[in-house]
C-alpha positions, 0 to 999 in steps of 0.5 A: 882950949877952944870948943863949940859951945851948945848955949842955947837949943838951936842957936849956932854954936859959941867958939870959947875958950874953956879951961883944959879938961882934968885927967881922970884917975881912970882915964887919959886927956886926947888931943883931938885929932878929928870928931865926926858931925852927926845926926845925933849931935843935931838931936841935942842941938835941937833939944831933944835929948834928955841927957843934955843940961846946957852949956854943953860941948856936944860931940861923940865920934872922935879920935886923937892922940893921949896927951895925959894918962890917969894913975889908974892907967895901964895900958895907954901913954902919951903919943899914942893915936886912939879911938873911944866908942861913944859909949864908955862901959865900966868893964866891970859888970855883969853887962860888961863881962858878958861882952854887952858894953853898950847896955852897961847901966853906968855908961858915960856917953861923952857929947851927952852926959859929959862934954864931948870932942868939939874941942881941942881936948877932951877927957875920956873915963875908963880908958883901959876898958874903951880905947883901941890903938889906930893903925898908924896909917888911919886917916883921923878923919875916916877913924873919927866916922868908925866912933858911931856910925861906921861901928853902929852900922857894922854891929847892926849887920853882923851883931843883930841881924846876922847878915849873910852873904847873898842876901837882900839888905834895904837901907832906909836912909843914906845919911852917914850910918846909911852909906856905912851899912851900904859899903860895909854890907857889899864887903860882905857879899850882900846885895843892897837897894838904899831909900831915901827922898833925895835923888842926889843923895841915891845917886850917890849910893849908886855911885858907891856900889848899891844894886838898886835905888828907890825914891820914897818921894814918889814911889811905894818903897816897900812894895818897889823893894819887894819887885826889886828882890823877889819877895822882900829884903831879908833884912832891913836897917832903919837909919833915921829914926822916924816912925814913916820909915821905921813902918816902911822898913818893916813892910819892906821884908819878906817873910823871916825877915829882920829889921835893925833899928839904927836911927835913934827915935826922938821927940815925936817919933818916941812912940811909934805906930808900927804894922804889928800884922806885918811882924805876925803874919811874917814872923819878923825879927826886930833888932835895937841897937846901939854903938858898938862894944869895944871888945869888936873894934880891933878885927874891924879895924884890922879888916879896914886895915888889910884892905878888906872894905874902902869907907873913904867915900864917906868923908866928903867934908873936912871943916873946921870948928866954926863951921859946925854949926852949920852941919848941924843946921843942915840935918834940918833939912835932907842934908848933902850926901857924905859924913862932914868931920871937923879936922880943923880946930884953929878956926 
């Protein structure tokens, strides 16, 4: 099969031929149909992710069509079109049982720990537990975006933070998990302001329904977001990972308020130095997380289904395989608005 190959940490990508994954008892070979790029590829692409022992196939969000199925298996055959979330619970213990499968201790993170869905194939363990079906009429490409950014966003809104209709949200970033919170947020009757440093990357949040943006490269976001709101967000969703935006989404809050902590922190931004007297002074509520169980997967697919919420806007890419390396270069700098998804693995 052909697949993107890690070789080396910030080198381009090798297109090789490897052998075809083996099936897992437990779990099912996928044809890949389509796999999203993301910011967190570009932290195994630049050697920040621990878990990432070379050559390595990165590649996390992704969906495709069961092409073998383990003994084990009961529920999945071959022909049926699947989505996996990135984080692969056993189902079995007691984190799993409780419905917190992205704390299962024994998680398998396809991309990270085990080869991941740059490639024309790929294995994907406990498959009774972790896949869903698509809707017959999902496009793989806006389905491949759901594996992490789409469905990280959405447990952050609803599963931590509680968002409600009405409230004030403040989006620290308008990369692909940003818009995700943006369009998904407005399906739920809040209003939106969205931060970031880039003027076309706002204008593209403006254009997909935010109420307000603001400019941290020339601007004090917390204290605009406050003007804009009437005395701060409710809640506020970091999606970058960084220690400046991490603070300023806090700052950004008013009293009571709650902040989701989406981006993934890495390298220097492991260990942050945050305004610990903002969360005193106005009793703030932090939330971590992290993917989404698989247990919620089937109501969101439903209500993408039914029409309910248009995520559309953000595939503004289509690629092929060797154009991956690329997109991940690109999250060197702001990257362009839009999520890039690789739906073509012939070239």
């Amino acid at each position: 099969m052909r697949a993107a190959v890690l070789t080396g940490f910030r080198a381009p990508l090798e297109i090789s031929d490897l052998p075809d994954p083996d099936c897992p008892d437990d779990g099912v070979v996928l044809r890949v149909l389509a796999c999203g790029v993301c910011r967190s590829d570009w932290h195994s692409w630049t050697g920040a992710d621990p878990d990432v022992v070379l050559p390595h196939v990165p590649g996390h969000e992704y969906c495709g069509v069961v092409e073998e199925t383990g003994p084990r298996v009961s529920r999945w055959r071959r022909g049926d079109r699947v989505i996996a979330p990135f984080i692969l619970a056993c189902g079995q213990c007691p984190a799993c049982a409780a419905g917190n499968q992205t704390t299962c201790p024994s998680q398998i993170i396809p991309g990270f720990t085990h080869p991941g869905a740059f490639a024309e194939r790929i294995a994907v363990a406990r498959a009774d537990h972790n896949l869903t079906a698509l809707p017959a009429t999902m496009d793989p490409a806006l389905a491949a975006a759901l594996g992490c950014r789409v469905t990280t966003a959405w447990h952050g809104l609803t599963g931590r933070a509680a968002l409600r209709p009405g409230e004030w949200l403040a989006v620290f970033g308008t990369g692909g998990v940003g818009l995700s919170a943006l369009i998904l947020a407005k399906a739920i009757g809040a209003r939106v302001v969205m931060v970031d440093v880039v003027a076309a990357k706002l204008a593209h949040a403006l254009a997909h329904g935010a109420d307000a943006v603001v400019n941290a490269a020339d601007t004090d976001a917390p204290a605009a977001i406050r003007e804009i709101t009437g005395g701060g967000a409710d809640v506020a969703v970091e999606a970058l990972g960084i220690a400046e935006t991490t603070a300023s989404a806090l700052k950004s809050l008013r009293k009571l308020g709650r902040m989701v902590q989406i981006g993934m922190p890495a390298g220097p931004h492991v260990t942050m130095n945050l305004p610990m007297d903002a969360v005193y002074s106005g009793q703030l509520a932090i939330f971590g997380t992290r993917g989404m169980p698989a247990w919620r997967y089937p109501s969101l697919l439903s209500l993408i289904e039914a029409g309910g919420v248009d995520l559309s806007p953000l595939i503004a890419r289509r690629i092929a395989l060797s154009a991956a390396s690329g997109e991940l270069a690109a999250f060197d700098s702001p990257a362009p608005p839009g999520v890039a998804v690789i739906t073509d693995f012939g070239r």
